[in-house]
N, CA, C and O of each residue as an XYZ file, in Angstrom:
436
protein
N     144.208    105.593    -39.666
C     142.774    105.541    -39.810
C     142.269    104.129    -39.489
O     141.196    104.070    -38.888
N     143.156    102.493    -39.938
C     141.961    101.721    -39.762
C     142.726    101.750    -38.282
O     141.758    101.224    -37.732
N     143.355    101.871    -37.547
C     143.209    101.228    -36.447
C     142.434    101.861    -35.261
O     142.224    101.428    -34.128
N     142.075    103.013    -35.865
C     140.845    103.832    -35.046
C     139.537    103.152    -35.317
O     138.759    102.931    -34.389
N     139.227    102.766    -36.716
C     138.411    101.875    -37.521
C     138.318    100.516    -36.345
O     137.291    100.289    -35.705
N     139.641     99.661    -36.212
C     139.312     98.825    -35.770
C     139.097     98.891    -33.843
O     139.004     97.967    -33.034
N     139.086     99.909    -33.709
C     139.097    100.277    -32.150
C     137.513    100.503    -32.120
O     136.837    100.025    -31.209
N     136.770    101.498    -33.493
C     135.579    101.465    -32.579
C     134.842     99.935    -33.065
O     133.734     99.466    -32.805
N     135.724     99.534    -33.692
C     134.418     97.928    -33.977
C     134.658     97.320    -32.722
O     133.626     96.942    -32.169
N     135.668     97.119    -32.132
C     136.129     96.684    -30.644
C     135.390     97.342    -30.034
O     134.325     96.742    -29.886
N     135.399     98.493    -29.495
C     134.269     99.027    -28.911
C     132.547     99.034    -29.107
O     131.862     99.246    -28.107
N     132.150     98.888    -29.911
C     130.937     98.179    -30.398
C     131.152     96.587    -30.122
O     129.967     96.258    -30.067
N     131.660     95.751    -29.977
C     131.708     94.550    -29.336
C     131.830     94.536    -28.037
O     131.831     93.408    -27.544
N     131.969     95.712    -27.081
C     132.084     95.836    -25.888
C     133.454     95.095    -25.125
O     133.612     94.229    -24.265
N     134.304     95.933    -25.936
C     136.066     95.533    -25.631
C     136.517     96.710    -25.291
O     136.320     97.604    -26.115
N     137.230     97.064    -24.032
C     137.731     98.491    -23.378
C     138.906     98.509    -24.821
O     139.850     97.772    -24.537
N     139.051     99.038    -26.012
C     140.424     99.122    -27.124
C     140.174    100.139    -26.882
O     139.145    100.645    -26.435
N     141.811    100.825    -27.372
C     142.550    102.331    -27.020
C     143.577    102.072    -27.846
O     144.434    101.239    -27.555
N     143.593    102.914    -29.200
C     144.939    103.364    -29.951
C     145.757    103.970    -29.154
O     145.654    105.105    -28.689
N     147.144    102.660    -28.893
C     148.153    103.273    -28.385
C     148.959    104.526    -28.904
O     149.587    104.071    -29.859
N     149.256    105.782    -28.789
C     150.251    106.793    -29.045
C     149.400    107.406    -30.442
O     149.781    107.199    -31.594
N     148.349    108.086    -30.125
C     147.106    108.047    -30.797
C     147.716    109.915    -31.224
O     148.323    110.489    -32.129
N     147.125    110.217    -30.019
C     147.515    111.883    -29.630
C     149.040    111.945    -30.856
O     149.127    112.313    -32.027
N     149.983    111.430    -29.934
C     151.809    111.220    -30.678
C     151.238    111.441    -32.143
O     151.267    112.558    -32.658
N     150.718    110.326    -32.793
C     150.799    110.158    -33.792
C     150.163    111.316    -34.619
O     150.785    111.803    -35.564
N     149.121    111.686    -34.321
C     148.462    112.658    -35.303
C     149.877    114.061    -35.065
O     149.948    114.931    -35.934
N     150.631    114.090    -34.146
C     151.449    115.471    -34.724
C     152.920    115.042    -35.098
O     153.764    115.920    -35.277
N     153.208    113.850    -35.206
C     154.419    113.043    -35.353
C     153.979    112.053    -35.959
O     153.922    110.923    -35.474
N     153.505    112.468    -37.446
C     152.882    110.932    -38.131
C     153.921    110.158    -39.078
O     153.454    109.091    -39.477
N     155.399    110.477    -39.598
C     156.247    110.005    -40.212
C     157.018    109.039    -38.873
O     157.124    107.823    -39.038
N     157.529    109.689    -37.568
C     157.817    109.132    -36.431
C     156.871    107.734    -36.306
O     157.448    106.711    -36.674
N     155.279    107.560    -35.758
C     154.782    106.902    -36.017
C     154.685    105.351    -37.275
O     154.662    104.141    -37.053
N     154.652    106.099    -38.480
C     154.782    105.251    -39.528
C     156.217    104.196    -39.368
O     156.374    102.982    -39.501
N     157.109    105.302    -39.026
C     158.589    104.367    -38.899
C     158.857    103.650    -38.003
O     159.760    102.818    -38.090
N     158.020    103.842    -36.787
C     157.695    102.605    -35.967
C     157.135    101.751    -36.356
O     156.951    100.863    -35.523
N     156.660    101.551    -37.515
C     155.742    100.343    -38.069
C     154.082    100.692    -37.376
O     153.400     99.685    -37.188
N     153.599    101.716    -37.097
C     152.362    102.228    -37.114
C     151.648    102.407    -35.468
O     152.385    102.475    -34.484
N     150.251    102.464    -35.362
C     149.573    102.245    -34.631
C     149.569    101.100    -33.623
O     149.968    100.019    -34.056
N     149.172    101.162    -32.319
C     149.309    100.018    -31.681
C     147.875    100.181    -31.090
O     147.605    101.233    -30.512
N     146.690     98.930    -31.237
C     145.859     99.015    -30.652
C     145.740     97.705    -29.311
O     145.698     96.476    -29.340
N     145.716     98.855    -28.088
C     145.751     98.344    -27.010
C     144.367     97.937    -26.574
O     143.462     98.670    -26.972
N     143.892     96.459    -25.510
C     142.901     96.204    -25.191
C     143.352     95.317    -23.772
O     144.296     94.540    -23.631
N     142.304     95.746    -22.786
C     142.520     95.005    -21.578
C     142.957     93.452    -21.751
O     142.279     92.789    -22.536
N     144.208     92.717    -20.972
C     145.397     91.727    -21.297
C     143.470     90.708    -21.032
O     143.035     90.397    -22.140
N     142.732     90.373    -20.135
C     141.295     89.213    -20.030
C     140.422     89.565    -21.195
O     139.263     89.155    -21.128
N     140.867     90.431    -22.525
C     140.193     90.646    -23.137
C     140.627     90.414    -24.940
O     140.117     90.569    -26.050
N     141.904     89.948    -24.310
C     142.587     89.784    -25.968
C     142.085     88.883    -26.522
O     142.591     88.764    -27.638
N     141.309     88.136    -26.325
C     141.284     86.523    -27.022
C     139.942     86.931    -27.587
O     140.016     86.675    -28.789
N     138.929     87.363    -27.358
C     137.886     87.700    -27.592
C     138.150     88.981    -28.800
O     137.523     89.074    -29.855
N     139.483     90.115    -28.223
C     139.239     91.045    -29.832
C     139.822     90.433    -30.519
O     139.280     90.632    -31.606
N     140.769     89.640    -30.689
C     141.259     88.597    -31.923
C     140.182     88.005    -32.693
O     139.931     88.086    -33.895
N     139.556     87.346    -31.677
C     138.473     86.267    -32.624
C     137.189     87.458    -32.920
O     136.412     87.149    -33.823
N     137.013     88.393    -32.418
C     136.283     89.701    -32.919
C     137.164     90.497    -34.395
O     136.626     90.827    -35.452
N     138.399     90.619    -34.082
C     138.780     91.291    -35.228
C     138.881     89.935    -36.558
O     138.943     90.248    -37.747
N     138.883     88.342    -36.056
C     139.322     87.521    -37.643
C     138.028     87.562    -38.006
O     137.857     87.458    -39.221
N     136.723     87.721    -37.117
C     135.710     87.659    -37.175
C     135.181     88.456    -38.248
O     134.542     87.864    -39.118
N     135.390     90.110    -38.361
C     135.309     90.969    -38.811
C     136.079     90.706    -40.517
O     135.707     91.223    -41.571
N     136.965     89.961    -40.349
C     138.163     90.288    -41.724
C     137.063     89.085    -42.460
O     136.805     89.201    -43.658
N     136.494     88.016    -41.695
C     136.200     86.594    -42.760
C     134.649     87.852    -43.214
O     133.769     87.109    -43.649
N     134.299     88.858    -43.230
C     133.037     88.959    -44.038
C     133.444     89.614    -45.260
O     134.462     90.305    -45.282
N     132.605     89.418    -46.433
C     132.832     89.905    -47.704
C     133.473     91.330    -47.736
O     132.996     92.257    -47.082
N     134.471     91.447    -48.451
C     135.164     92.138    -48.838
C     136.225     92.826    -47.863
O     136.692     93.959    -47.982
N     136.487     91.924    -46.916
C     137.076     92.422    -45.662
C     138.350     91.231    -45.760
O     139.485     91.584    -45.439
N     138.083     89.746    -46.240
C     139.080     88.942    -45.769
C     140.308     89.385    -46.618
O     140.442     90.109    -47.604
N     141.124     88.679    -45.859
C     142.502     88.979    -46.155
C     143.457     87.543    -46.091
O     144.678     87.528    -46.247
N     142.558     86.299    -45.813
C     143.084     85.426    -45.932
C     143.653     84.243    -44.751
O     144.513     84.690    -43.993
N     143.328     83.072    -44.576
C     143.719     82.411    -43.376
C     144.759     82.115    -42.519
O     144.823     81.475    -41.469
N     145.937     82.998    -43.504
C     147.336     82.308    -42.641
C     147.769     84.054    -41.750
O     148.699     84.375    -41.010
N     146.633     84.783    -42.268
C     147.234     86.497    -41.520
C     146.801     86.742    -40.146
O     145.687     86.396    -39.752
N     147.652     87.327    -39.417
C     147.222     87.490    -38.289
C     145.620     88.485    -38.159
O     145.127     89.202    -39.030
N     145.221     88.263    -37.087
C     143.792     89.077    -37.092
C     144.271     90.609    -37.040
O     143.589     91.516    -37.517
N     145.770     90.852    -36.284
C     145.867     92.007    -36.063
C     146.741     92.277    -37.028
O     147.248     93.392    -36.902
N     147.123     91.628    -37.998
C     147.712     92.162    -39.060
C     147.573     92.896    -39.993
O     146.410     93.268    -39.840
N     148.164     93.660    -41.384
C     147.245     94.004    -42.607
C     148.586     94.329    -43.559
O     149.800     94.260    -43.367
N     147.787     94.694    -44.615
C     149.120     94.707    -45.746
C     149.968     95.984    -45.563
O     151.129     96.217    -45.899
N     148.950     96.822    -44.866
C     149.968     98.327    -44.477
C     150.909     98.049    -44.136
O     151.870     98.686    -44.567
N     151.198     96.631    -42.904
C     152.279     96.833    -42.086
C     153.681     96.450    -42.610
O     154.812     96.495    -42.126
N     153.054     95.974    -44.030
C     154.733     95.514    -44.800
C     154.887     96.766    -45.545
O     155.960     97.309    -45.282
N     154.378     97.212    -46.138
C     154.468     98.586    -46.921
C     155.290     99.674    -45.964
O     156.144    100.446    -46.400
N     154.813     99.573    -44.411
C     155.195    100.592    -43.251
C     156.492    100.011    -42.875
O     157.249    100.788    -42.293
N     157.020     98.519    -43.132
C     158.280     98.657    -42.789
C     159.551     98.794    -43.926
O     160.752     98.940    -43.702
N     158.872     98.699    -45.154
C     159.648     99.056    -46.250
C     159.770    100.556    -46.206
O     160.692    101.010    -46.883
N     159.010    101.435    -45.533
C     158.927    102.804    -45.636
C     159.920    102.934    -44.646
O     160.837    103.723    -44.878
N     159.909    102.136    -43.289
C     160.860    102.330    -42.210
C     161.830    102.624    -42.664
O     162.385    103.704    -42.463
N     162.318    101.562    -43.505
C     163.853    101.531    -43.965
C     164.330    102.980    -44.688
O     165.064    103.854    -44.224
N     163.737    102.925    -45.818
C     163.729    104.134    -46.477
C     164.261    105.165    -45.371
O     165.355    105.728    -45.354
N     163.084    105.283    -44.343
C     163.385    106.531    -43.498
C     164.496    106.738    -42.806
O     164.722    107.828    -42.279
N     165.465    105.532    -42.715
C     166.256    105.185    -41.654
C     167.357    105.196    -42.485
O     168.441    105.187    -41.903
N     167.371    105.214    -43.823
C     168.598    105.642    -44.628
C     168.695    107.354    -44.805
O     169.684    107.974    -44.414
N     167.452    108.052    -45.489
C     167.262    109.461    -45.294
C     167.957    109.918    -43.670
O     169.167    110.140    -43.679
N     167.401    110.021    -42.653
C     167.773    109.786    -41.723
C     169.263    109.886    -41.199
O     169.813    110.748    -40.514
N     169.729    108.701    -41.758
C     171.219    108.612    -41.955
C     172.166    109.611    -42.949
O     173.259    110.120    -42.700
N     171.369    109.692    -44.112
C     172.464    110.616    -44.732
C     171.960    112.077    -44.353
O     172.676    112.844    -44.997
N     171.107    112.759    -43.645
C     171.189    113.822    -43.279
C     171.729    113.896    -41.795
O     171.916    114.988    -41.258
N     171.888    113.116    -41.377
C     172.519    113.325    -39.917
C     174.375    113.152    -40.325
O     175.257    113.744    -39.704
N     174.590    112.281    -41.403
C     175.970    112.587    -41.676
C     176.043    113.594    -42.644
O     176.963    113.590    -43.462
N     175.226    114.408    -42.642
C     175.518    115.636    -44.035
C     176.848    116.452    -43.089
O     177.972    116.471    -43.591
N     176.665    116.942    -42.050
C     177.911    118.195    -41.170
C     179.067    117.258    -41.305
O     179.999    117.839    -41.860
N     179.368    115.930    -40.978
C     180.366    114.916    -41.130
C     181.048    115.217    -42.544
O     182.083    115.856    -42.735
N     180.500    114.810    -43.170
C     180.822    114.779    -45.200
C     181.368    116.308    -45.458
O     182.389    116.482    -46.124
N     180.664    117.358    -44.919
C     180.981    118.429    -45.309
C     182.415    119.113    -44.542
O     183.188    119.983    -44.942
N     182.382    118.196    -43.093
C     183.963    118.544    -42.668
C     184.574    118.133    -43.128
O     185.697    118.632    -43.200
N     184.249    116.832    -43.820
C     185.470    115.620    -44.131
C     185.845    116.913    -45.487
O     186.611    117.843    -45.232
N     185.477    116.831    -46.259
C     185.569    117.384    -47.601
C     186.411    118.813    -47.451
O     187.386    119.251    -48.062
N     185.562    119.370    -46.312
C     186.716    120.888    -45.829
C     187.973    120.687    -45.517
O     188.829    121.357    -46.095
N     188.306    119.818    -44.638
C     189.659    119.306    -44.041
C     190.310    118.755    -45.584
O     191.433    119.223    -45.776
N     189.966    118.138    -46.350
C     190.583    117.118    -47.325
C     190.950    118.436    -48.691
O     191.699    118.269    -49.654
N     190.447    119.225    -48.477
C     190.499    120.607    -49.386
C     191.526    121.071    -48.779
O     192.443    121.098    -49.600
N     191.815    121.395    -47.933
C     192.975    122.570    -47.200
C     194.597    122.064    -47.340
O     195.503    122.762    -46.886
């Protein structure tokens, strides 16, 4: 949601932005998340302007987030890679579940 959020404020500043893997994401949204999220794309003569448009946006009341964060940053994206992990252990023990269950058959017989 915000990076659609922050695509149309880009677009209301008159910046060509486009949520990368937008479509992907709404039917593959755990896939997504475990990539560490959304990617909002903007023409390469136009980045410097949505940066200082998006810190622009974060310094007004109730929006900042503080001077040392990136403009394109946010707190989701640490939360989204602690979730990564998570996913990438799940992940792991169901892809070795058929493994464990031969091992255990063979070690029975």
């Amino acid at each position: 949601m915000e990076a659609h959020i922050v695509v149309g404020a880009l677009r209301s500043a008159g910046i060509a932005a486009e949520v990368f893997d937008g479509n992907f994401g709404t039917i593959e949204a755990p896939v997504i998340e475990g990539l560490g999220g959304y990617r909002v794309m903007a023409p390469e003569d136009e980045v410097a302007e949505a940066r200082a448009t998006l810190k622009a946006l974060r310094a007004t009341p109730g929006l900042s987030t503080g001077e040392d964060e990136s403009p394109w940053g946010s707190p989701a994206a640490t939360s989204s890679r602690v979730r990564s992990k998570g996913m990438r252990l799940v992940a792991a023990l169901l892809l070795s579940a058929p493994f464990v269950v031969w091992l255990i058959l063979n070690l029975l017989r």
